[in-house]
C-alpha positions as CSV (number, residue, x, y, z in Angstrom):
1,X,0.0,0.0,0.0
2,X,2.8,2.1,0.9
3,X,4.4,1.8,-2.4
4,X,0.9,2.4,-4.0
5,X,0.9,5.8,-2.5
6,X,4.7,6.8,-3.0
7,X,4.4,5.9,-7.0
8,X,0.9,8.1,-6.9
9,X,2.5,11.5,-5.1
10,X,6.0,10.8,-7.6
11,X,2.8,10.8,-10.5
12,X,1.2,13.7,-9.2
13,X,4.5,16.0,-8.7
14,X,5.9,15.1,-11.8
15,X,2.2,16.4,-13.8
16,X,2.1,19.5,-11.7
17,X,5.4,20.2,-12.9
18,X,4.8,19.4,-16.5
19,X,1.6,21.3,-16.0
20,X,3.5,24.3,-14.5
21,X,3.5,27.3,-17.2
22,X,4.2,31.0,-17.8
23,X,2.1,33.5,-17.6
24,X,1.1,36.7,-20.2
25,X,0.1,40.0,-19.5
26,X,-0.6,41.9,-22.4
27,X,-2.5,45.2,-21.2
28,X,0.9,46.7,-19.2
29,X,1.4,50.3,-20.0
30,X,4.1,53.0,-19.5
31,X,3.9,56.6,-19.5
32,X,6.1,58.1,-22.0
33,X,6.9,62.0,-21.8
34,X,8.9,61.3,-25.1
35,X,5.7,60.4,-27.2
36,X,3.0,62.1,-24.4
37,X,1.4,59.1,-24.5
38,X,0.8,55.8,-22.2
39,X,2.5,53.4,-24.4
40,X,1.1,49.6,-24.2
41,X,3.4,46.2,-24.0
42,X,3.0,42.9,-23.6
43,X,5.0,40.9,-21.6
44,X,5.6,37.1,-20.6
45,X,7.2,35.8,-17.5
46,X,8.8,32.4,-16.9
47,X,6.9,29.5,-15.0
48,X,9.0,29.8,-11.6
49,X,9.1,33.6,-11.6
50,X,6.1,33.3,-9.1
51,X,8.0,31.0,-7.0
52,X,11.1,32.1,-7.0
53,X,13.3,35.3,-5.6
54,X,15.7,34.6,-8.5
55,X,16.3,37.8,-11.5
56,X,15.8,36.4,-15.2
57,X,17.7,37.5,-18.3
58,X,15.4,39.2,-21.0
59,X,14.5,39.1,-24.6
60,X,12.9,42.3,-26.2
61,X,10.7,40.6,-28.8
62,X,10.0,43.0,-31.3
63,X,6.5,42.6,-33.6
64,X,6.4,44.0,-37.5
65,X,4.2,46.4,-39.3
66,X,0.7,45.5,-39.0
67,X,0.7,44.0,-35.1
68,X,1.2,45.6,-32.0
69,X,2.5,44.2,-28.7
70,X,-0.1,41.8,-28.4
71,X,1.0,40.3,-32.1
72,X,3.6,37.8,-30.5
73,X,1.5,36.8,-28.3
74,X,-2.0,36.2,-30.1
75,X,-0.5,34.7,-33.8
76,X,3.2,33.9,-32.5
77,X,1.7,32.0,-29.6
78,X,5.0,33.2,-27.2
79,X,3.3,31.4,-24.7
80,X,3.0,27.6,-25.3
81,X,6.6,28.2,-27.4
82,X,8.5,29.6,-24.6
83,X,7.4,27.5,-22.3
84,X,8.0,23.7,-24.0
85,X,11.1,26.0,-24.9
86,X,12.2,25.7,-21.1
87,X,10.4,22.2,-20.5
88,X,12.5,20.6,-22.8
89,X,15.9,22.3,-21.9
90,X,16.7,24.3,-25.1
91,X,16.1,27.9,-23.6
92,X,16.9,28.7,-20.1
93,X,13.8,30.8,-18.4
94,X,13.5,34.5,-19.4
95,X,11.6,37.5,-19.5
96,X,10.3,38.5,-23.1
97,X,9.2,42.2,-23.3
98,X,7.3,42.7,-25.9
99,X,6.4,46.7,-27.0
100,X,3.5,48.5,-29.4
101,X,5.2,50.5,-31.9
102,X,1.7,50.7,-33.6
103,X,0.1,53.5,-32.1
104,X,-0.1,57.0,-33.0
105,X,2.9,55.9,-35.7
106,X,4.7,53.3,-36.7
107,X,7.6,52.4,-36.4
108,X,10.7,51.7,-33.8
109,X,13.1,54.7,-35.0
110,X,13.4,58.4,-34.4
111,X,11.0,60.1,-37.2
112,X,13.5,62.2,-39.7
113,X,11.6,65.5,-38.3
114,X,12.4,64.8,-34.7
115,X,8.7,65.0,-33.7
116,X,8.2,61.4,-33.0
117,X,10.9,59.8,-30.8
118,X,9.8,56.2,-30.3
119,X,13.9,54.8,-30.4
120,X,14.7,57.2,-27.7
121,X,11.4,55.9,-25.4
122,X,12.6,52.6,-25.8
123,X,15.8,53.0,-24.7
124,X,15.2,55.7,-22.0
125,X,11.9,55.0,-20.8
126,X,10.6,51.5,-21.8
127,X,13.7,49.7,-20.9
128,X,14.5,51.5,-17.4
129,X,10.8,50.8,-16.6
130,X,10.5,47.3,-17.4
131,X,14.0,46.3,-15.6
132,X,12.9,48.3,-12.4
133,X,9.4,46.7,-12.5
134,X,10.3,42.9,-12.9
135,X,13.4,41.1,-11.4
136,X,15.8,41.3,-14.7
137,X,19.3,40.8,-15.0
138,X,20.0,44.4,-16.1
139,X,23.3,44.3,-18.2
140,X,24.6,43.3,-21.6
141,X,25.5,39.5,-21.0
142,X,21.2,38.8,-19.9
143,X,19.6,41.1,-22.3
144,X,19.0,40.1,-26.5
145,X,16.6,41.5,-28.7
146,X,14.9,40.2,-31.8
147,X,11.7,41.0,-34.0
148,X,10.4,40.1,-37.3
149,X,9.9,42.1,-40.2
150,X,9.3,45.7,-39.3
151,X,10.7,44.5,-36.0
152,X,14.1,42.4,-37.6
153,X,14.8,45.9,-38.7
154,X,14.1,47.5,-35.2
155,X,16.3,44.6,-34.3
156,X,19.4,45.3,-36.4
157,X,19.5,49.0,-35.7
158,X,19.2,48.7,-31.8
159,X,21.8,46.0,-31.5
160,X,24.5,48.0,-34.1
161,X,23.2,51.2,-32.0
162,X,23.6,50.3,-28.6
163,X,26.4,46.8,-28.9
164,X,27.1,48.0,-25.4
165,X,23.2,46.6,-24.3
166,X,22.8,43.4,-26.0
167,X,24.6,40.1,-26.2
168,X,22.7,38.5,-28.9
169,X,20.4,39.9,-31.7
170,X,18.0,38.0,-33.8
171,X,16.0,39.8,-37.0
172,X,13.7,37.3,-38.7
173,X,12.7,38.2,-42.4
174,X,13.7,42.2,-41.2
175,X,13.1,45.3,-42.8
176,X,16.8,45.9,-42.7
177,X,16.5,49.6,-44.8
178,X,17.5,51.0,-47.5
179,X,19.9,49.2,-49.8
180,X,21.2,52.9,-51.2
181,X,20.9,56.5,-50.6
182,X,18.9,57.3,-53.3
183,X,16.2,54.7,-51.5
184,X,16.4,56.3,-48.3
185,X,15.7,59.5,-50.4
186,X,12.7,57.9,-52.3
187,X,11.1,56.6,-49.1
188,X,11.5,59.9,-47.3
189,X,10.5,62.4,-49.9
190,X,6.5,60.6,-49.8
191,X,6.0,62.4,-46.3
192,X,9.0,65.0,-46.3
193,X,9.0,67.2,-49.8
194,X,11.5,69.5,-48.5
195,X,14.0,67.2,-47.3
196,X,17.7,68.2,-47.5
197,X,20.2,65.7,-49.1
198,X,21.9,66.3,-46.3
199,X,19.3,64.9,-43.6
200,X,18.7,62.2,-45.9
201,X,22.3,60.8,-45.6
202,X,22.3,61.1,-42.2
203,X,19.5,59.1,-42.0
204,X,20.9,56.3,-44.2
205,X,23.8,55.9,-42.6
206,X,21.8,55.6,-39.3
207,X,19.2,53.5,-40.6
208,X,20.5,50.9,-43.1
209,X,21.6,47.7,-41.6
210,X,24.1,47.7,-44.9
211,X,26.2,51.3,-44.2
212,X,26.1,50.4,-40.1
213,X,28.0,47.6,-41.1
214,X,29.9,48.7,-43.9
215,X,30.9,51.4,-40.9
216,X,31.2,49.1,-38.0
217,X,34.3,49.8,-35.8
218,X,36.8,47.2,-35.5
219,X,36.5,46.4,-31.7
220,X,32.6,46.4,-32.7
221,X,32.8,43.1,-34.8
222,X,32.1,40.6,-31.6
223,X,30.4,42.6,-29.8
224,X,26.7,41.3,-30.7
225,X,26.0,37.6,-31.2
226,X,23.6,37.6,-34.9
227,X,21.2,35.1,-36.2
228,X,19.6,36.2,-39.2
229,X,16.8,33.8,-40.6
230,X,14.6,34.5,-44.0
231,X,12.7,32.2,-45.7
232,X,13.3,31.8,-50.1
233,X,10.3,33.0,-50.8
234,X,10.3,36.0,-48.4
235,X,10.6,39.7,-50.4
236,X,12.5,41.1,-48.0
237,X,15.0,38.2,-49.2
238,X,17.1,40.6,-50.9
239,X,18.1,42.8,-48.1
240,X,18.9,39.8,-45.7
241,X,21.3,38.7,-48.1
242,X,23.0,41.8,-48.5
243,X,23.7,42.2,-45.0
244,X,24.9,38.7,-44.9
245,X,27.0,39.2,-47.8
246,X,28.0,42.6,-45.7
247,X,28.9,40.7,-43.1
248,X,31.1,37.9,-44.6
249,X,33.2,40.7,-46.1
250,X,33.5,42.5,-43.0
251,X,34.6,39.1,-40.8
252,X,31.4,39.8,-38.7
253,X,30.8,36.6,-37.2
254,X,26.9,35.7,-37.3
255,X,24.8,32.8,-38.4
256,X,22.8,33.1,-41.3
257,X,19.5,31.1,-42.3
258,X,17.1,30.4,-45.4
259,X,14.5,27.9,-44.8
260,X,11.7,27.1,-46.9
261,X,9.0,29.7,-46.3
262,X,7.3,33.0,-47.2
263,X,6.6,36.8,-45.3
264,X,4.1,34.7,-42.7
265,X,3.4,34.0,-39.0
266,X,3.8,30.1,-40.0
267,X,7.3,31.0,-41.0
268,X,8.0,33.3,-37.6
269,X,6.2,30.5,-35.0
270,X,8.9,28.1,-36.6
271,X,11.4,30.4,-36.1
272,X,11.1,31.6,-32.6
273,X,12.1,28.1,-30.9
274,X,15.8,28.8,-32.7
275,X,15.7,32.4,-31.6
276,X,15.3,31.2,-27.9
277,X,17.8,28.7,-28.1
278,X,20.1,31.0,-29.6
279,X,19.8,33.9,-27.3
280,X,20.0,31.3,-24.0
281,X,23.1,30.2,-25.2
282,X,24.8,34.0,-23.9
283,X,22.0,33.7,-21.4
284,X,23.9,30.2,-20.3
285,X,27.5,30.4,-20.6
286,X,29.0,29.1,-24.2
């Protein structure tokens, strides 16, 4: 009888740990004197974060144009992902904060006429908020940022912007800017007609993944850990290959994926059990 009961508890612990999950909260809010606005994000915490005292590294999961910060969460399904994620071993638990750059504009970057200053709320007002608020490890080695689309581009320019913040970076089929100047100029000049060649160069060379690489500094080369996934039949499969190509001829080390896929959240889901991996392997220690 004894060992009747003692194989039934064993059963009973080892369900209520497989049936122990992370939790979502995707109605958070932040006030931002940048953009005079309260600006929404989603955010999921680990299964044990309830239970334990212990601070968690974070991910800053990006969405693309289209979705806000409830995008990962309602069509990536962050949720069930993450979490056989860290059943099965092949992420460590994190924090994944993920922001609305879908209201009022779009967009994750400093708007040309300095009116709309959503990069500078991220990093002076979103981040210091949410690393206050939950128990994160607050430095370069715990924090990684990654984003599809729209948000793979967000994801290339904060990382090249700010290699002092992140370990590892992950843009999945990203916007990753203009290829030239002359683009930048094209894409501009549709909501600024006066536009000064001038500004317009400055804003290439800030917002092109290609000329931040083509002008990375040397002691910049390691400084971000880079997975770059696409799929073949992606249009933005141009770009990613560029910047690939960019980065072989620069000796920047990175990983670089196509898979079989199109522009899609089928494609992304797939994607996001690599990007996890990926990012816990800094998380870890490799």
């Amino acid at each position: 009888m004894r060992q009747i009961y003692v194989t039934f508890l064993l059963a009973m612990l080892a369900v209520s740990a497989f049936a122990q999950t992370g939790k979502v909260m995707d109605n958070l809010s932040v006030p931002s004197k940048l953009l005079k606005s309260e600006r929404k994000y989603a955010i999921y915490l680990p299964p044990d974060y309830a239970t334990s005292e212990r601070s968690y590294p974070v991910l800053y999961l990006l969405h693309g144009a289209g979705d806000d910060h409830t995008g990962w969460v309602q069509f990536g399904e962050v949720l069930n992902i993450t979490d056989k994620a860290i059943r099965e071993g092949t992420a460590t638990p994190m924090i994944i904060v993920m922001p609305d750059a879908d209201t009022g504009r779009r967009g994750y970057f400093n708007d040309v006429k300095g009116d709309w200053n959503y990069e500078d709320f991220f990093f002076q007002e979103l981040m210091p908020h949410v690393e206050k608020k939950f128990r994160i490890k607050a430095n370069k080695r715990f924090r990684a940022v990654a984003g599809l689309s729209m948000g793979g581009g967000g994801t290339f320019m904060y990382a090249l912007h700010h290699p002092e913040l992140f370990s590892s970076a992950c843009p999945l089929s990203a916007s990753a800017g203009p290829i030239t100047v002359e683009d930048a100029k094209k894409n501009l000049l549709r909501n600024n007609p006066d536009i000064q060649d001038s500004t317009v160069t400055n804003y290439y060379n800030r917002h092109s993944a290609l000329a931040l690489i083509n002008n990375i500094k040397e002691d910049q080369k390691k400084a971000i850990r880079w997975y770059i996934d696409c799929g073949d039949d992606d249009f933005l499969y141009e770009g990613n290959s560029l910047v690939h190509i960019a980065m072989k001829k620069k000796e920047i080390p990175h990983e670089f994926r196509i898979r079989e896929g199109a522009h899609n959240w089928t494609y992304w889901r797939e994607s996001l059990p690599k990007v996890l991996e990926f990012v816990s392997q800094a998380f870890h220690q490799y």
